[in-house]
N, C-alpha and C positions, 0 to 999 in steps of 0.2 A: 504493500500500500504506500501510495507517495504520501512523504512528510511535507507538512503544510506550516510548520511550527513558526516558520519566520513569516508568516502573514495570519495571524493569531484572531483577528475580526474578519469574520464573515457574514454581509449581508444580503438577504435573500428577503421579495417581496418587502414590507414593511420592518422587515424582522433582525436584528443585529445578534451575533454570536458572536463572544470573547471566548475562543476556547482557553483562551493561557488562565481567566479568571474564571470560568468556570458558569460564565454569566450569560443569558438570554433575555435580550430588550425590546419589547417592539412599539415603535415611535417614542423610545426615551424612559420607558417607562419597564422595569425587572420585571419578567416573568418569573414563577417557581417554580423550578428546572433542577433536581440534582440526582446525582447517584448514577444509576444505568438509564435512563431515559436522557440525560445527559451527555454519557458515553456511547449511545449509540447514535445519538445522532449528530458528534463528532465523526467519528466514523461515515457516516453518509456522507458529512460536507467534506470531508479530505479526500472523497471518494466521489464526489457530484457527477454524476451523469453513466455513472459504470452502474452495475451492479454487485451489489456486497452482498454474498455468501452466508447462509446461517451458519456455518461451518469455520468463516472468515471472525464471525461475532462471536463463537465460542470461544475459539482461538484467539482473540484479541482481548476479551473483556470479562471473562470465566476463566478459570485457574483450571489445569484438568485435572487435581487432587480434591476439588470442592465438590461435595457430594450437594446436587442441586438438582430440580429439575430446572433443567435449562430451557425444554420448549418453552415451558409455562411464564417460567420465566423473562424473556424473550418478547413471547406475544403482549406478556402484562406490559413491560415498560414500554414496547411501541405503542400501544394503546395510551399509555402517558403522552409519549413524545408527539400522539397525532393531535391527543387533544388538547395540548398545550398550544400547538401551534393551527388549531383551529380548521383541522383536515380529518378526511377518511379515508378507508379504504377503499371505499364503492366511489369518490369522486373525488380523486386527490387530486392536490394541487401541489405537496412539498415531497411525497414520499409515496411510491408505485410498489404496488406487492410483485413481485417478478414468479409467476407461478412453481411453487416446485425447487424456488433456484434462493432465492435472498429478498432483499430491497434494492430500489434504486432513489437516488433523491433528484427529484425530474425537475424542478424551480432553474433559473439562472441566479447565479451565485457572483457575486464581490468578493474578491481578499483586501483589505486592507488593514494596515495597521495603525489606522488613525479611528478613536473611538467616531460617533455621530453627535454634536453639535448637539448639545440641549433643546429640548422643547422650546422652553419657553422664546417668547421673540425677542430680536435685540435688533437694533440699529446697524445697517451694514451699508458704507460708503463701497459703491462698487468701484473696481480697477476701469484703468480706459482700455488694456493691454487686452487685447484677443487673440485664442491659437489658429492658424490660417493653416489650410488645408494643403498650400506649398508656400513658395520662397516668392513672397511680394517680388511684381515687375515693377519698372517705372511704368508711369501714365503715360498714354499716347491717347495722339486728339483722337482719334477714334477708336478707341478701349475705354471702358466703365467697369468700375467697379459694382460686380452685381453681387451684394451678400444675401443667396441664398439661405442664410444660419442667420439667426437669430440674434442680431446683432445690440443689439437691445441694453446696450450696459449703462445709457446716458438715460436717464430717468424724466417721464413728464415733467415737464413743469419747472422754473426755474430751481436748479440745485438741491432736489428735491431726494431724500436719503430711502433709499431699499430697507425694507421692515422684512427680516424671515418667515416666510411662509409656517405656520403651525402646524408640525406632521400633523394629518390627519388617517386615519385608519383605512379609508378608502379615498383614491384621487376623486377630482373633480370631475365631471363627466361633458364634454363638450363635441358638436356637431360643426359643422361646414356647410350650410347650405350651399346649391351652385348659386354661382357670382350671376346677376340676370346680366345678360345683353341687350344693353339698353339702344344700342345702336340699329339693333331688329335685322340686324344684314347675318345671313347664316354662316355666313362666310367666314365672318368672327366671334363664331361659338368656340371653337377650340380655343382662341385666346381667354375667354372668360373661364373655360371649362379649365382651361391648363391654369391660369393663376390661380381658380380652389383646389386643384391638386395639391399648388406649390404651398399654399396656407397649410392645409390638413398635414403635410411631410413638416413645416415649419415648426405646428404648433407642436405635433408628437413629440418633439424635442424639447418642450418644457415638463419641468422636476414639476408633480404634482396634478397633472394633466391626464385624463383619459381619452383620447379622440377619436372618435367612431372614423372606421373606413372608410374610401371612396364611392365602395359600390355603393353602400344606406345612403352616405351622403346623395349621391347621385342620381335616387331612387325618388327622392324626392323634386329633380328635374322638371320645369315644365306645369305642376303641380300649384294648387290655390297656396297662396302662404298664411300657414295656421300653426302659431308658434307654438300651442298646447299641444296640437295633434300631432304635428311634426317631433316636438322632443318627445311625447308618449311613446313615436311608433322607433324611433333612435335610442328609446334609454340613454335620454340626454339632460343633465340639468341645466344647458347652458346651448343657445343658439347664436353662430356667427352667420349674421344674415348681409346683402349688399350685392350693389350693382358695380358692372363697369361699362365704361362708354370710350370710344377709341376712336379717333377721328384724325389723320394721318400722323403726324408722330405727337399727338397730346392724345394725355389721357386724364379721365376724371374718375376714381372709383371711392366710391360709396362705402362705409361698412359700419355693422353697429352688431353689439354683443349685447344680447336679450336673454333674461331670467326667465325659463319656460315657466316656471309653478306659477309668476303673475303677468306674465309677460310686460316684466318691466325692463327697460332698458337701462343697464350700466355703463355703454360706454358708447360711443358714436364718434365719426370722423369724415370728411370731406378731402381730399387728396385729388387738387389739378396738377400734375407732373408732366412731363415731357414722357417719353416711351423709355429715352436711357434711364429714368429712375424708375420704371417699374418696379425694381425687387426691392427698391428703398420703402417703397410704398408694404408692399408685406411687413418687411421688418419693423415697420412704423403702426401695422396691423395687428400683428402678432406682441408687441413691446404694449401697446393699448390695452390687451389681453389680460397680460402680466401685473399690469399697474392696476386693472380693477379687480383681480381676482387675488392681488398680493402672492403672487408667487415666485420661486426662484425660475431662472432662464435654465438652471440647470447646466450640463455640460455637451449638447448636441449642437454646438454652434457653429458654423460653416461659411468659410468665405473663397467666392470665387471670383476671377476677373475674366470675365468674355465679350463677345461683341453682341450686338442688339441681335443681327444676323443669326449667328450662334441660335440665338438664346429663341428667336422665335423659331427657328427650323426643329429644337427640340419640343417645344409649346407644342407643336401641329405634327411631331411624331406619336406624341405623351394621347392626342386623341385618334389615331389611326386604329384600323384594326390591325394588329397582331402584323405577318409580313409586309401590309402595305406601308407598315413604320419605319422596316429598315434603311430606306433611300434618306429618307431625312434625319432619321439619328446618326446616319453615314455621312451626311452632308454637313450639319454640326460637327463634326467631328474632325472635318476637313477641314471649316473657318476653324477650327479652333480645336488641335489637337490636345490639348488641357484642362478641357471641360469635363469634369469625371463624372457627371450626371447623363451627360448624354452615351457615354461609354455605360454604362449603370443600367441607362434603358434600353441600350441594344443586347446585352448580357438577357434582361429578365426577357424580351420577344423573343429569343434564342430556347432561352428555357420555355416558355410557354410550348412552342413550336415542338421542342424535343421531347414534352408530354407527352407527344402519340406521334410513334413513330410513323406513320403516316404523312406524316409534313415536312419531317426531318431529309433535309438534301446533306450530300454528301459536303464533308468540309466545316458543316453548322457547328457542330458538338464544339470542335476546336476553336472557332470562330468567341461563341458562347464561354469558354474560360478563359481564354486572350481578351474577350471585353470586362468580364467580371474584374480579372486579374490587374488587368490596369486602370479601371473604376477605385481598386482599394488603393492600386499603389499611389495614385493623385488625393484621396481620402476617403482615408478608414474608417468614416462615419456614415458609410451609405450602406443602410441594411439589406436594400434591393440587389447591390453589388455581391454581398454575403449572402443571400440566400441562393442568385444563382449559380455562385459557383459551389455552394452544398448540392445542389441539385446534379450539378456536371461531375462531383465527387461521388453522387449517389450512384453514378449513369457506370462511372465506372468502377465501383463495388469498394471506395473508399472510404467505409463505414463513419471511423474516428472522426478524419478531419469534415465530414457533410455534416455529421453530426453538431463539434464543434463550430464549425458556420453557421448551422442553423441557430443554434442557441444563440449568438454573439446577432444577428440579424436582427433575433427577438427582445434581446438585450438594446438593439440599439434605437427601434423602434416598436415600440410592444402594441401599439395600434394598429398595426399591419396586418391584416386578418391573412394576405394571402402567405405571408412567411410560416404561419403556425398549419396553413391547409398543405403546403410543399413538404413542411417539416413531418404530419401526419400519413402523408402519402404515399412521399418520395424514399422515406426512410424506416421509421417506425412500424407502417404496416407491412412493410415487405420484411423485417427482419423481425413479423409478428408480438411485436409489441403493442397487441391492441389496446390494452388498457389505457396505454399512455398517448396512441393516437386519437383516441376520445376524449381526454382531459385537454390534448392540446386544441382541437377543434370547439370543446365547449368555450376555451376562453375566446376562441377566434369569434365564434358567433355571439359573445359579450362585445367585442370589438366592433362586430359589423352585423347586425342584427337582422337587415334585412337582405345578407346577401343570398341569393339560389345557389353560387358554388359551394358558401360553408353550410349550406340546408344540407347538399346533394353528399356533398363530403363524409356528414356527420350518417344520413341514412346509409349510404354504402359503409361505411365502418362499423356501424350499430348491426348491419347484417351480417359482415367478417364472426363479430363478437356474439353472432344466433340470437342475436334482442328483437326478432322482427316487429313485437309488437310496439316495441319504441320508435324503430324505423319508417313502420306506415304513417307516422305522427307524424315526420317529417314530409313526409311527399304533397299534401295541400301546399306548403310554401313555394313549390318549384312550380315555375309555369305549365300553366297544364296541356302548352301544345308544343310541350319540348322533350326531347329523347330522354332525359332528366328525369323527368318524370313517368314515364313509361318503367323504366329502367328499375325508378326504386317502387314504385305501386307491384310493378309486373315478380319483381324479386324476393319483396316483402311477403305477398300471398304463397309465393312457392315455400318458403321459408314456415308460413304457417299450415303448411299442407291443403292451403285450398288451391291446387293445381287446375282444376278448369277452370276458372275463373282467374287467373294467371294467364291460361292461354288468350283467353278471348282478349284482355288488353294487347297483348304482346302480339299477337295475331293480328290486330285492326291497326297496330304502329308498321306492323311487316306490310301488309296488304295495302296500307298507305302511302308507300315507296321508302321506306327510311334508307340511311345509305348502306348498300351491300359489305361495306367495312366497318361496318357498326358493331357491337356487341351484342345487340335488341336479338339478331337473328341466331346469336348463340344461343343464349337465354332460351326465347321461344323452342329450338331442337332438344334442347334439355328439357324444358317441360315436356313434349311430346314423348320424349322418349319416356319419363318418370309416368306419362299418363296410358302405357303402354301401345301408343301412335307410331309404329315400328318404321313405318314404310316413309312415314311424311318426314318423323325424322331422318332418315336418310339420308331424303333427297336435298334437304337441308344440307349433311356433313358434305355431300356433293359436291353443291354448288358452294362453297365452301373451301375446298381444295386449296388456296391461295391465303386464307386467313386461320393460323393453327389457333389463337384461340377460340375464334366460336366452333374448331372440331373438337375440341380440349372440351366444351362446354356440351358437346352434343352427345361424343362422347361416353360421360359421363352420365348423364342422363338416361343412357340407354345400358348403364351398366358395365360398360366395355372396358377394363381398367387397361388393354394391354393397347387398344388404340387411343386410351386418350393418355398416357404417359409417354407415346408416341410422339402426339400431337405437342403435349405439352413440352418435351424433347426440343419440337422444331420453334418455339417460343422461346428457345434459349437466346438466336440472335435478336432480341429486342431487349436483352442487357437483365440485369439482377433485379431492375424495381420491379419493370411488369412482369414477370416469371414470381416474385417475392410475396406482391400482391394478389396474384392469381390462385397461391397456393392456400392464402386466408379464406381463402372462398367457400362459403358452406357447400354448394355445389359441387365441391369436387375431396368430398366428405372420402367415398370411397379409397380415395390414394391413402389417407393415413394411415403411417405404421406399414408401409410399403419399403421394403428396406432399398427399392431402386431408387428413392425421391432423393439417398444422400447421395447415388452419384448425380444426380441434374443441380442438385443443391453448389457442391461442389465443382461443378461445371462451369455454372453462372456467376460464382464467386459470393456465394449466400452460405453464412454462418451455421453451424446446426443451432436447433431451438434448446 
């Protein structure tokens, strides 16, 4: 076990641990913590993100001349240690039961050896000194300084002193509306769309802050503005609402921070700028925030220098779909090979892309860590940068380091719903750690509430883990004329054994043309086959021939373990995640305990369980 001795405070969520003192604080205040509930959960934090051994915790914290029951023992003080720290087992947040094997402590974790700042508030003159993301240029007449980070150290109001935010037990909870387009020309909706991006990524970056995702936010596009309803449907206690209007290089944007519970407004501000101060304008947004909600700026601050150029060719990649974005984040990239956000967002359309190998052209993959990789190396505070190259770590069966990306992504923006759905996906479920692909999706859908990928996510993992009847919960949420939704209704009922009534959805999505690379049409041959429809499925595995998993699926269904290990065989070249994920499948139940799954295991460069 690595020694952690010389970084003796460990903070995690609200929660601070002195191990050298023996002490556990959360928001400033002793919890009572001692003996083995103590010492075991030392042990997890020096050990964060592995898991630890019951055998590891005998051997570490039992004598083996002490006559004891240890299970009992053991189980008693982790029931200390969860309920101290206000967790369980059925829906952790600090500490995952690993079945069969140990614990793992699944939170992101702090070392440091500086205690946390008292509660109480005191007077804090802030520094003017900011860390920059690289090595200031000189000015040139046509470069601006655009501080995307939060730059916010120079306080409202003349001379006016920073008061410490009060930990509080849970952050504050805040929304994004989109910015309306007041100019009415459709033309400059991505400008409007792209500067609430740029807000929501800004505001994540404040100490004490919850900020719901893009999608929720986005969801409310278009849409009457009703600040009750709108924070109701966001789990938001706080709405940033406001327009922009753009009229060749002036701009005039609007914004006010509204208290949902009365809809009273706290803070409001009018901003006519030229177009080169756009991001002044954010930080001038975001700093407004701070000042009325008394809070720290925190340490997510980011400063870059590019040109207008640059900066709108990314705006108008940020609202593309998916490969029609890569011309322009390739074109930013050209004005201005030092912009690390546009290197950031070519990285995550790479990864989205390599999701389904379907889309994936030869050359992407690499492409896809060469953008990540020097996203970080310009700066290290872009979570989207870290997640996609966890993803391209996942692609290649690089367990540890996708891992440690993912966490350090979550770490750097914890509003990010889609880092916690890649991290559940890409990694977790394929190396069968469902328990803890649920906890991270649950926080994701805290995050972003109203999104259909963390609905879709959370139902297809709920059915890995045989909960179908939690999983049909989720399928009203997903659009009901989407594959989404076929997908989890049609899987959920097979899962509860009502299989003809399984077929007829799945059936009327096939017979409606869905696409013949879809999964729908695996799904649908596995039900036939499970409902003894011998001939149809067939014809299915058939037509089929080119896509090994819906044979994988049909398959099975029809009970054929020696064709569909086969099949599943030829699914080795789409890499360890989707072979990983496939094998959580209730559907393909039969294979367990099949002693050939450790050579395909081993093939694809997937762990045993």
């Amino acid at each position: 076990m690595e020694d952690q001795e010389s970084s003796p405070i460990v903070r995690f969520g609200t929660y601070e641990a002195d191990l050298a003192a023996g002490e556990l604080r959360r928001n400033g205040l002793k919890i009572k913590l001692q003996g083995k509930p103590f010492e075991i959960m030392t042990v997890l934090l020096e050990n964060a993100g592995e898991v630890v051994s019951r055998e590891q915790f005998h051997k570490r914290l039992w004598a083996a001349d002490t006559f004891v029951d240890f299970d009992h023992g053991l189980n008693n003080a982790m029931n200390k240690l969860r309920y101290a720290l206000g967790d369980s087992a059925d829906n952790s947040r600090f500490i995952a039961t690993v079945g069969g094997r140990g614990y793992r402590f699944i939170a992101p974790v702090e070392r440091t050896s500086k205690k946390m700042a008292p509660s109480a508030a005191f007077p804090e003159v802030p520094s003017t000194s900011m860390p920059v993301a690289r090595e200031e240029r000189k000015t040139r007449p046509n470069r601006l300084w655009l501080t995307v980070a939060l730059v916010g150290l120079a306080v409202a109001g003349a001379g006016g002193a920073w008061w410490r935010f009060q930990h509080k037990s849970m952050p504050i909870s805040i929304a994004v509306l989109p910015l309306e387009n007041l100019g009415h020309d459709p033309a400059n909706d991505y400008f409007a769309d792209g500067l609430t991006d740029e807000l929501i990524r800004n505001l994540s970056a404040i100490e004490g802050l919850a900020v719901r995702s893009r999608t929720s936010s986005f969801a409310m596009k278009g849409k009457p503005r009703n600040v009750r309803e709108s924070g109701q449907q966001l789990q938001a206690d706080y709405l940033l609402v406001g327009s922009v209007l753009r009229a060749g290089q002036q701009l005039r944007i609007n914004a006010q921070l509204v208290r949902v519970r009365d809809d009273f407004p706290l803070w409001s501000a009018k901003f006519d700028r030229e177009l080169t101060h756009v991001i002044a304008v954010q930080d001038d947004i975001s700093l407004g925030i701070v000042n009325s909600l008394r809070l720290n700026l925190g340490q997510g601050r980011r400063r870059y220098e590019t040109s207008v150029e640059a900066y709108d060719l990314y705006l108008r990649a940020r609202e593309l779909d998916t490969r029609e974005s890569i011309d322009p984040y390739e074109k930013a990239i050209a004005k201005d090979p030092s912009f690390a956000p546009a290197y950031a967002g070519l990285a995550v359309v790479y990864a989205f892309l390599s999701d389904n190998s379907v889309f994936v052209r030869p050359g992407e993959l690499e492409k896809m860590r060469a953008a990540a990789e020097k996203a970080i190396q310009l700066d290290p505070l872009l979570a989207e940068a870290h997640d996609a190259l966890a993803m391209d770590y996942a692609r290649d069966g690089q367990w540890e380091q996708s891992e440690k990306s993912f966490r350090r992504a979550i770490q750097l923006d914890p509003g990010r719903s889609t880092s916690y759905g890649h991290f559940a996906r890409s990694l977790l479920l394929p190396l069968g750690r469902i328990d803890e692909a649920l906890h991270q999706l649950v926080v994701a859908e805290k995050a972003d509430p109203l999104s259909a990928e963390v609905q879709f996510d959370l139902a297809y993992t709920l059915i890995s883990a045989g909960r179908f009847d939690e999983a049909v919960n989720h399928c009203p949420k997903l659009p009901q004329d989407s594959l989404f939704h076929t997908q989890c209704v049609g899987r959920s009922l097979l899962g509860q054994g009502r299989t003809r009534e399984a077929i007829q959805v799945l059936g009327t999505a096939v017979n409606g043309g869905v696409p013949a690379d879809g999964p729908v049409r695996g799904y649908l041959g596995y039900a036939y086959g499970r409902a003894g429809r011998r001939e149809e499925a067939e014809k299915l595995a058939a037509d089929a021939s080119a896509n090994p998993l819906q044979q994988t699926l049909i398959f099975a269904g029809l009970g054929d373990k020696d064709r569909t290990l086969e099949a599943l065989d030829r699914m080795a070249a789409l890499g360890p995640v989707r072979v990983g994920r496939a094998l959580t499948f209730p559907e393909l139940a039969l294979l367990r305990g099949d002693d050939r799954l450790k050579a395909l295991r081993k093939k694809v460069g997937l762990p045993e369980y």
